[in-house]
Each structure stands twice: as C-alpha cells, then as structure tokens.
C-alpha positions as CSV (number, residue, x, y, z in Angstrom):
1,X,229.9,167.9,131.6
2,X,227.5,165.3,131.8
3,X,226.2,165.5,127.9
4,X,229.9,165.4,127.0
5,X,230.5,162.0,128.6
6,X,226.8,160.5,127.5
7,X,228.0,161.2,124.0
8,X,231.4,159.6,123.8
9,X,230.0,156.7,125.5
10,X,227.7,156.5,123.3
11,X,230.4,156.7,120.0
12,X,233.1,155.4,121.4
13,X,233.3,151.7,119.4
14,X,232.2,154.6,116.2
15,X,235.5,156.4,117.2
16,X,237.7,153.7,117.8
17,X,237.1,152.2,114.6
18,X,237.8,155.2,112.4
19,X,241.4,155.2,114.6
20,X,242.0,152.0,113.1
21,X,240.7,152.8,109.7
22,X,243.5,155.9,109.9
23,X,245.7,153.2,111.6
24,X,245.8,150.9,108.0
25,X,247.2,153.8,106.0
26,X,250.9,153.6,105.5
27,X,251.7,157.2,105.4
28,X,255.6,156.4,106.0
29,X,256.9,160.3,105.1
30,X,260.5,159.1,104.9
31,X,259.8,157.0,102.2
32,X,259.2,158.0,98.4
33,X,257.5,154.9,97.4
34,X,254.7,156.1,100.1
35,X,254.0,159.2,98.2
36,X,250.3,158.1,97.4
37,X,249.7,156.8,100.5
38,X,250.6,160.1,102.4
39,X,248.4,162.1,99.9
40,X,245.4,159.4,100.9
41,X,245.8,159.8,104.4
42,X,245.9,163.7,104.3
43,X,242.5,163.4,102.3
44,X,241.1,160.9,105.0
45,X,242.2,163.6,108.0
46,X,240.5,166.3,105.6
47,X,236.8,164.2,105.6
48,X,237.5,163.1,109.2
49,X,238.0,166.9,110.0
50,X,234.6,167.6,108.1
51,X,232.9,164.6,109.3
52,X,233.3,166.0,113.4
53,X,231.8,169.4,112.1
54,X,234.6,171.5,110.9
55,X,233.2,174.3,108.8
56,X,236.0,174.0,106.7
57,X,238.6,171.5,105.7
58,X,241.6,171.6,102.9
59,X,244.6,169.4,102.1
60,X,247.5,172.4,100.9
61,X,250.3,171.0,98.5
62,X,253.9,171.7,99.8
63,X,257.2,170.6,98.2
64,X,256.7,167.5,99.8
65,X,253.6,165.7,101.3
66,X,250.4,167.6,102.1
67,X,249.4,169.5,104.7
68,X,245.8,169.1,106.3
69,X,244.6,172.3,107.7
70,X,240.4,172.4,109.4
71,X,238.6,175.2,111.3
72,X,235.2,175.4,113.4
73,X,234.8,179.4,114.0
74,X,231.9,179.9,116.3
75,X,232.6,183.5,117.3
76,X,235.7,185.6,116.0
77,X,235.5,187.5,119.8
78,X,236.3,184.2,121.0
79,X,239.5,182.8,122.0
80,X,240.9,180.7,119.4
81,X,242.7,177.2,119.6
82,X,245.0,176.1,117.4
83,X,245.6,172.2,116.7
84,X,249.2,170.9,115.9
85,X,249.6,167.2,114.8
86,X,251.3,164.8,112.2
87,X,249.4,162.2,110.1
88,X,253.0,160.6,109.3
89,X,254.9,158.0,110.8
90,X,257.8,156.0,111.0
91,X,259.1,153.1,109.0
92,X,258.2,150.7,110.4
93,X,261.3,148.4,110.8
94,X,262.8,145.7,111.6
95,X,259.4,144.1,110.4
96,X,260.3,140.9,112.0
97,X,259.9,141.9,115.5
98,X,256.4,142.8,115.1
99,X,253.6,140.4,116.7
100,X,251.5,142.3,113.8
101,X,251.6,143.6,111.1
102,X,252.6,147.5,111.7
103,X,249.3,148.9,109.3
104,X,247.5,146.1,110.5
105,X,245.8,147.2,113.4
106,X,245.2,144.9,116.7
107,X,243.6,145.3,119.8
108,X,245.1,143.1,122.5
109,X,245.7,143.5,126.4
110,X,243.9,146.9,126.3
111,X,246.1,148.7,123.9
112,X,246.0,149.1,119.8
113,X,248.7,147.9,118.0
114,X,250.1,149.6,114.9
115,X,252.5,152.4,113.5
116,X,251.7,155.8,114.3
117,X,248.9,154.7,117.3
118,X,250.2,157.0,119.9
119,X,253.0,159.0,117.6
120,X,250.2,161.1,116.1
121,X,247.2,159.6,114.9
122,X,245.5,158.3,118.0
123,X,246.6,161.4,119.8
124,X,246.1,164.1,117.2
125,X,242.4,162.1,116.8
126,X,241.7,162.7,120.0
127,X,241.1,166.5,119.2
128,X,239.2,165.6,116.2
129,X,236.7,163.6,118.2
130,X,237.1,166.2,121.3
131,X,235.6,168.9,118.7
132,X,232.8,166.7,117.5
133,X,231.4,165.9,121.0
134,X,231.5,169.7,121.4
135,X,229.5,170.6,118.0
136,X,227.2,167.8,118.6
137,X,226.0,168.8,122.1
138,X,226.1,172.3,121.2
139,X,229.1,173.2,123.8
140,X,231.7,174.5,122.0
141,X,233.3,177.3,124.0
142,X,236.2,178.5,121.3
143,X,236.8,178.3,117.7
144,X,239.3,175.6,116.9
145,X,241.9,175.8,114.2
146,X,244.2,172.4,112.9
147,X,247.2,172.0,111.3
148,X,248.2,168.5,110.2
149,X,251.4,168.1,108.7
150,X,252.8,165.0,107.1
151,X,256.2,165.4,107.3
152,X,256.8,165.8,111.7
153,X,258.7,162.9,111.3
154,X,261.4,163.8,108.8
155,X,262.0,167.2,110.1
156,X,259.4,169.4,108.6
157,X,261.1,171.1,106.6
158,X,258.0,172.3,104.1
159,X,256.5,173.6,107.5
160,X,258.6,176.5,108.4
161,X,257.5,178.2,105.0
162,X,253.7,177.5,105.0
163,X,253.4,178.7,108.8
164,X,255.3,182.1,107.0
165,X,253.4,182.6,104.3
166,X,249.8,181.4,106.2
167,X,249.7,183.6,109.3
168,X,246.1,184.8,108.9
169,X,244.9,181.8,108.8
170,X,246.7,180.2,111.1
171,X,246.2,184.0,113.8
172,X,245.0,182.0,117.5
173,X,245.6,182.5,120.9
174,X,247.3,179.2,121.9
175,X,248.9,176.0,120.1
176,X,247.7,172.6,121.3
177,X,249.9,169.5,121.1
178,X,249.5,165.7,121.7
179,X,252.6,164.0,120.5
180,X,253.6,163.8,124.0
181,X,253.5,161.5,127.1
182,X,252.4,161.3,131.0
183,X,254.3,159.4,133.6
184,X,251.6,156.7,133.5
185,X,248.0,156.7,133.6
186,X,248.1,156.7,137.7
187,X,250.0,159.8,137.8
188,X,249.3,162.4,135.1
189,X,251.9,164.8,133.9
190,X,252.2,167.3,131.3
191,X,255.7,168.3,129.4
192,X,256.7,171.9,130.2
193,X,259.7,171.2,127.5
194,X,260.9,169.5,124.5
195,X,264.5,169.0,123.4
196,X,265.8,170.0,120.3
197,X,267.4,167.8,117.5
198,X,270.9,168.0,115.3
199,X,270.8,165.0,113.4
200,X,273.3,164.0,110.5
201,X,274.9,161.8,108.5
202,X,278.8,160.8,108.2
203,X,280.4,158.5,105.3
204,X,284.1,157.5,106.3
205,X,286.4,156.6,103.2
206,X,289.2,154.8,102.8
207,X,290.6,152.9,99.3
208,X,288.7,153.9,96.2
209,X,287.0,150.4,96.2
210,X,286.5,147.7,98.5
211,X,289.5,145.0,99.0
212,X,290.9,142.0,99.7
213,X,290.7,141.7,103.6
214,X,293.9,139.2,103.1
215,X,295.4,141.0,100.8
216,X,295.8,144.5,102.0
217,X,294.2,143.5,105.9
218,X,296.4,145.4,108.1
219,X,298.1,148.1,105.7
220,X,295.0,150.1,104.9
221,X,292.9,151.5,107.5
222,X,289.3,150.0,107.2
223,X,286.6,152.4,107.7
224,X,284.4,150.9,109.9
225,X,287.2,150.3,112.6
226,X,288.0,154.3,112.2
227,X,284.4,155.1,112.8
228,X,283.4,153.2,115.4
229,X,286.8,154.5,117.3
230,X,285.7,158.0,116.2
231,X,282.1,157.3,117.7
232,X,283.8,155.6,120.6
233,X,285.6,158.9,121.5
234,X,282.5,160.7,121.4
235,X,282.0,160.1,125.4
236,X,284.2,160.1,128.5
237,X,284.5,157.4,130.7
238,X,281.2,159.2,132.8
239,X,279.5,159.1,129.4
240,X,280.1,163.0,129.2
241,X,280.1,164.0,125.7
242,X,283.5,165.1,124.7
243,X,283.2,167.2,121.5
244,X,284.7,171.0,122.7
245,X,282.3,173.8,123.1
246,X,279.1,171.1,123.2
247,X,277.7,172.6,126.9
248,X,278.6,176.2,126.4
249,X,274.9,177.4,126.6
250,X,273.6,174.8,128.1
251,X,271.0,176.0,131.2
252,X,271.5,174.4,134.1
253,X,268.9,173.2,135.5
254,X,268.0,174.6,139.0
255,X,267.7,172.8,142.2
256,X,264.4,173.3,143.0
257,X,263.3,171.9,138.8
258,X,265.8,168.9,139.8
259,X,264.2,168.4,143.3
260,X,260.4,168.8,141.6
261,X,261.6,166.2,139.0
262,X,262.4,163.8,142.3
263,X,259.2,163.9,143.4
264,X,257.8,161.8,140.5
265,X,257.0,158.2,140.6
266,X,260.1,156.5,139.3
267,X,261.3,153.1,139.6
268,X,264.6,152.1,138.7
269,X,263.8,148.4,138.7
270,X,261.0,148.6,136.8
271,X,262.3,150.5,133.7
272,X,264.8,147.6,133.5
273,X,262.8,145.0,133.5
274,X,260.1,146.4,130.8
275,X,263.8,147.4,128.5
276,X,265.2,144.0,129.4
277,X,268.2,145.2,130.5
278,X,270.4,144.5,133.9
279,X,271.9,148.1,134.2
280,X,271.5,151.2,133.0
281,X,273.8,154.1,131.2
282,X,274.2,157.6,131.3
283,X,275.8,160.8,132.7
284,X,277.2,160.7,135.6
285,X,275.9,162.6,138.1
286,X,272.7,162.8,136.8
287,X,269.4,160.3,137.2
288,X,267.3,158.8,134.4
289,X,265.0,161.1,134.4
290,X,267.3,163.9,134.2
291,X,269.6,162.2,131.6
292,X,266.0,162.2,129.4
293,X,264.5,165.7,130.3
294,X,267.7,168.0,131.5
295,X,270.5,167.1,129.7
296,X,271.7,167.2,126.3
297,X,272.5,163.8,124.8
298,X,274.8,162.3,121.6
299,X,273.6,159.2,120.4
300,X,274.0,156.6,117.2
301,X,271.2,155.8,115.5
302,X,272.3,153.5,112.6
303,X,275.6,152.4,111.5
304,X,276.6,150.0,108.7
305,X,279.6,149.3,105.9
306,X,281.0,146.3,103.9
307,X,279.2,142.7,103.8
308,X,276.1,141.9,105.4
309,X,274.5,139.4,103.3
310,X,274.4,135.4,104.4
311,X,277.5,133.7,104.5
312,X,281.1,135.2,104.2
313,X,282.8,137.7,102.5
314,X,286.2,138.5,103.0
315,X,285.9,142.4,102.3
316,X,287.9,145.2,103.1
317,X,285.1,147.8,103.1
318,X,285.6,150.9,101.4
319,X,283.0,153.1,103.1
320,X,281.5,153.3,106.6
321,X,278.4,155.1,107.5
322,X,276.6,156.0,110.3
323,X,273.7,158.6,111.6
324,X,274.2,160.5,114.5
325,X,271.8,162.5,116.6
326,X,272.3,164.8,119.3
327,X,269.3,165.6,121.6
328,X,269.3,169.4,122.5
329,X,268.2,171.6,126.0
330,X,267.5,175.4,126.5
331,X,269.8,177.5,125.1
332,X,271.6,175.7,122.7
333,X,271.4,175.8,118.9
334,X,270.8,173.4,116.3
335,X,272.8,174.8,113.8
336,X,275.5,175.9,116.3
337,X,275.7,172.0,117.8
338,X,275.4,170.9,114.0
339,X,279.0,172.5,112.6
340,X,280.6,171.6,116.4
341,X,279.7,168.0,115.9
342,X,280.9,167.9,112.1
343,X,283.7,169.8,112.3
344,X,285.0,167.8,115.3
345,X,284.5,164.8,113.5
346,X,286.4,166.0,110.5
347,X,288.9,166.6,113.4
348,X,289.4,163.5,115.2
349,X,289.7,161.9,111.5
350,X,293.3,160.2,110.9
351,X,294.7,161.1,107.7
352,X,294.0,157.5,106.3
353,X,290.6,158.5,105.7
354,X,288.1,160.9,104.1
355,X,285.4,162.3,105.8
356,X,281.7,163.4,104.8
357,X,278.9,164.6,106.6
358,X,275.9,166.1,106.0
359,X,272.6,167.4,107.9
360,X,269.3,165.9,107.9
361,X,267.5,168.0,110.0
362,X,267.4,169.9,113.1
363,X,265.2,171.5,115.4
364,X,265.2,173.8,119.4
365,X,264.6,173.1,122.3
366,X,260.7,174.7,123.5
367,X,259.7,175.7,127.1
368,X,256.4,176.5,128.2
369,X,255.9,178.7,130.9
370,X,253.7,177.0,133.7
371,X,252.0,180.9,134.5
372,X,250.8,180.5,130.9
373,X,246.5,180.5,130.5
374,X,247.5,177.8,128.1
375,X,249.3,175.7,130.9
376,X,246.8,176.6,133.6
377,X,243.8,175.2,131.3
378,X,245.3,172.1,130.4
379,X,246.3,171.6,134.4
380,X,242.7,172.4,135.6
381,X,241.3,169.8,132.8
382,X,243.8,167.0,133.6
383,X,242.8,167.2,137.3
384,X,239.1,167.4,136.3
385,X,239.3,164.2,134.8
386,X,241.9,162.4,136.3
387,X,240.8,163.4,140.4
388,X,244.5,165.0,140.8
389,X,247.2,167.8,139.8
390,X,249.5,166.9,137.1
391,X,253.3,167.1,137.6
392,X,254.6,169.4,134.9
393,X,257.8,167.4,133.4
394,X,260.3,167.8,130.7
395,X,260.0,165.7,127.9
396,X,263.1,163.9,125.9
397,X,262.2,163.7,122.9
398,X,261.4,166.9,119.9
399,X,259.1,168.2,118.2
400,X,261.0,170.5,115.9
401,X,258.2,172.9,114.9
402,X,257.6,175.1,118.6
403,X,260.1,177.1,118.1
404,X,259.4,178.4,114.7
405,X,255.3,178.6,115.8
406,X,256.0,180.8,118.5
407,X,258.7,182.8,116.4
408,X,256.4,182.9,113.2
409,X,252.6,183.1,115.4
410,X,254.1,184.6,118.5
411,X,252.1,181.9,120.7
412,X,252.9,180.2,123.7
413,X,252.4,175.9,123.1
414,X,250.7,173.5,125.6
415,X,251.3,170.2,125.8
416,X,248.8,167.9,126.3
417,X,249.9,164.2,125.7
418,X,248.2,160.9,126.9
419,X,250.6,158.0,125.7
420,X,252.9,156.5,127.9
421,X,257.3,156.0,127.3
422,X,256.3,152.4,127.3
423,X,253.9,152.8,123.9
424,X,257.0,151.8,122.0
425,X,257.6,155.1,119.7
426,X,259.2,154.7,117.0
427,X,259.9,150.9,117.6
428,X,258.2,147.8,116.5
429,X,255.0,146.8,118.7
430,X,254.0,150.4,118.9
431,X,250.8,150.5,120.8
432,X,248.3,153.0,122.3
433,X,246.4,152.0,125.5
434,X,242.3,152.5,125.1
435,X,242.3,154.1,128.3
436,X,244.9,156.9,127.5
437,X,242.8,157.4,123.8
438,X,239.0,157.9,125.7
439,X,240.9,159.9,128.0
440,X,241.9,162.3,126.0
441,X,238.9,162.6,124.4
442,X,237.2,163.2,127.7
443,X,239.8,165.4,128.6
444,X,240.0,168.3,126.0
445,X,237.1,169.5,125.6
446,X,237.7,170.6,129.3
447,X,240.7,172.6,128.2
448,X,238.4,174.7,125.7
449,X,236.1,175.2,128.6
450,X,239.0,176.9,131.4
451,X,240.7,179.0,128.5
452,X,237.3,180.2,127.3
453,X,236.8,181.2,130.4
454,X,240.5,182.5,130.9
455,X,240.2,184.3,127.9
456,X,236.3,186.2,128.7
C-alpha cells in the first residue's frame, strides 16, 4: 500500500538510527557481568514497543534476564499475531578480528556492523517498526502481541515456564519469527524448519594435578591427547557420525524435498571463496545444502587444557575440556541424543582417565507446514514485495523455543527472516545489510494484511 511505503520513506534514517541506538547496548545473556546491561536493553525494547503505538508494554522478571512482552489489540474478533524475538546476543569474541568495535555500530558497504544486527535486533525491530507504520496510517488489520526474551541465546531456559504460566496473555492465532535467513536478497526464501540443539560440556581427567611433561611425559596419559582422539572417533571416514543409535529416528528426507532443495541458487565456488577455504567437508552422500538443512550434525565448538599463556611451559595438563554440540532433524530428541552422546563418551574413555559431562542446553527440531494460513501469508507478502515466489527451505541453525510454543499455545510458527548466511552470526564482523532491514519492514505489514484476510 501506497501510504505504507510513503511513511517508511519518510522515517527510515528515524528508524535506522534507533537500530543503532539498540545496537550500542551490550546485552551479552551468557555473561553475568552484563546483568544491567540486559535489564537496560529490555527497558529500551519496552519504550521502543510503546513509542510505535503499543497499547501496552511490560518488562516481566524471570530467574534470569527479563522478558519484554507489548500488545496493540484493535479488535478481539480479529486474528491475532504473536511476535517472537531475542534482545540478547552473543559474546562477542575474539575481539581482535573485528574491524569495529562489536557495540559500536558502523555503517559500511551497505550493511550495519555490530553484535546482534541480524541475530535479533535488526530483525525483531523490523516488526516493531512494521506495527508503527500500521498505527500511524491507520491500517492495522490484526492485533499484534510480542514476546521478547533475553536469554534465546543461552537456551531459554526461564522461557518454557513463563509461556506456561502466561497463556492468556500470550492466546493468538499464529507465531511470527525473524531470526532467520533467505538464500540472498535476489532469491527470497523462507525456512519451513529449524534443527534442534544437544549441547554439552565434557572435562577429561587424568593425574590429580598438572606435571612435569619431562618427568612423567609418556607414562601418564595426558588429557588433551585422550580427548581429541575421543572427538576424533566421533566421525567415520565419510564424516558419518559414529556414536550407536545417533540416526534411529532420524526422517529421511524425501526425494522430491531433496530434488526441491536442488532447485535453489547454489554455488559451490562461491561459498568457498567468501569462507576462505579450498574444499569443503561433510557427509557423504549428501550436498551442502543438505548437510545444513537435512541432516543431523556433531560438531566442536571450543576446546582447551594446560598452558596457553606467552612463552613455554612444559606442563603435563591435568584436565581437558571441550563443548560439543549436535545439531538435530525431525524426529529426534534432545534429551534422547543428550544421554547417547554422553554415555558413549564415557564409553570410548580408556581407563587412564575420568570422565565428566554435563548439559547446557537443548532444544527440537520445528516444521512448519507449507498449507498453513501462516505460511501462505508470509508467501503472498514476500512475493508482493520482492516481484517473485519464495522457495521454502530448511534452516541449520535452532531456535529452541517452537517446539514448546506450539506444545504450550498449540500454534503453528512462520518464519519470516531477511538476513543472509553471509551476515556473520555469531562471529566477529556481524553485519545486517540495509536493504534486507527496509525490506522487512516493507514486507510485514503485508503479512498482517493476507492472514487478516485469511482469517475473516
């Protein structure tokens, strides 16, 4: 609609700029030293919220950091739309490899730069600024309901019991979710499915205290060598993962999903050359995009022991450690993958060691069916803006919380990201391109207009 796009033209350097300001906050949820600055940014979401013409806006206390929840209720006949999103980020390490600093935001080459641009801010601020142009030129079409959490990033684990013990407030007829991406910003896509999450932690012991590397080298097992052979064993020689019982429920894909997931742009070449790499890894048997979408995947995410200061230190290390995460598809189970993974590691342990491992979180695997109201408004509304059908794709990464919305709400989620795989989630550099941001905005208020009128 024409009064839609006259207004965020005319606000869009006002709407960039509060981005940023939300951008300089360094609401790091992993991180206790961050406390008060997670509590300030769930008040700046809360006068943001009120600012675009929520009705009503409230930061809820949890266990751990707050969570931010806004309504705009036009008409309870109407359909409703509820807003999922995270105001936290991740740490933003190793510091050194940034070309800025990670809360100081940058705009350069068409893109801002800084922590938690496209993984949630800029893309749960979309919605914020998608409801405003609505209010403001009197077009809202559905009430709109949003949850803000602060604590997507470290599992959510105060979520589970505030989605319980709030389900009157949070009652709608579809979940809305931008933490995603599209293929690029030529071919627009929209994730029919994230993967789920078992991630833990393993300390390997050896000696009761570090040693003498001379000394006792060779006649006491050092734990870092026994963990990186017990990671090493992890995969096959086609980088199949090798702990029993790991694909039992695993769905296989179907041949016509596999020969749909062909069809999308893809070049091998140039996902090297933006990664920097000459080659790349995986299962065999499978392609890139189905090693990231369709298959289940073990991976290490950190691993350290002994002396890593400057110079040398000739240790014997007592402890190794390392974090381990195992990406999940439809039908396994967190919990089920969780106690295969540990107890095959306590398994594969020689007897000169001591093993220890422990959970951090988990989280399914979420499909969304493609006959869905939901799915069909956020199709009709990509192709409205972008001139062309999206191609529904399966994402790789998780978003831990659809399973428990749709247990807990009994609603079907849509996904409707706008950053790209090459925004740098979770890495240094992390960027959002100002193109994929305006487009969003421009974009979702056209999904409130097909599921009103889905939902007459």
């Amino acid at each position: 609609m024409k009064a839609w796009k006259d207004y965020q033209e005319q606000e869009k350097d006002r709407f960039l700029l509060e981005l940023i300001e939300l951008l300089k906050i360094p609401s790091i949820s992993a991180r206790s030293e961050h406390k008060a600055d997670m509590l300030r940014c769930a008040e700046a979401v809360k006068e943001r919220l009120l600012a675009a013409g929520a009705d009503k806006a409230v930061v809820y206390e949890t266990e751990g950091h707050p969570i931010v929840y806004g309504e705009k209720i036009i008409d309870a006949a109407k359909p409703t739309v509820l807003v999922y999103g995270h105001y936290d980020v991740q740490p933003p390490d190793p510091l050194e490899l940034w070309h800025s600093g990670p809360f100081d935001p940058v705009i350069k080459n068409g893109a801002i730069y800084a922590r938690g641009s496209a993984d949630d801010k800029g893309q749960f601020y979309m919605h914020v600024k998608a409801m405003e142009t609505m209010i403001r030129t009197g077009s809202l079409p559905t009430n709109i309901k949003f949850i803000i959490e602060g604590e997507e990033e470290i599992g959510s684990p105060n979520l589970a019991n505030f989605v319980a013990n709030n389900k009157a407030l949070l009652d709608a007829d579809v979940i809305l979710i931008s933490d995603t991406a599209m293929i690029s910003k030529d071919d627009p896509s929209i994730d029919i499915g994230v993967r789920g999450l078992s991630y833990i932690e393993v300390e390997v012991t050896g000696a009761n205290r570090d040693l003498h590397s001379g000394v006792y080298g060779g006649a006491v097992a050092n734990p870092i060598t026994i963990l990186c052979q017990m990671i090493a064993s992890l995969h096959d020689e086609n980088n199949h993962i090798t702990i029993p019982g790991f694909y039992d429920d695993v769905i296989e894909a179907t041949v016509e999903e596999r020969q749909l997931m062909a069809e999308a742009p893809f070049s091998e070449a140039e996902y090297m050359a933006d990664l920097g790499i000459q080659a790349l890894w995986g299962e065999k048997g499978y392609t890139s995009n189905e090693r990231t979408g369709i298959r289940p995947t073990l991976e290490v995410n950190g691993i350290w022991g002994g002396y890593i200061g400057e110079g040398a230190k000739t240790v014997l290390p007592s402890k190794a450690f390392a974090k381990i995460s195992c990406r999940l598809v439809p039908d396994q189970h967190s919990d089920k993958i969780t106690q295969l993974l540990i107890d095959h590691l306590h398994k594969i342990a020689p007897a000169s060691v001591t093993i220890k491992a422990s959970l951090h979180h988990g989280g399914e695997p979420y499909m969304t069916p493609i006959d869905s109201d939901g799915y069909k408004a956020a199709a009709m509304a990509i192709e409205t803006t972008y001139g062309k059908q999206p191609i529904p794709v399966r994402g790789g990464g998780s978003i831990p919380i659809c399973a428990l919305f749709e247990k807990e709400l009994g609603l079907k989620i849509v996904f409707m990201g706008f950053g790209l795989d090459s925004d740098n989630l979770h890495s240094p550099n992390e960027k959002y391109d100002l193109y994929n941001y305006y487009k969003g905005i421009e974009t979702i208020p056209y999904f409130h207009k097909y599921f009103a009128e889905n939902n007459q």
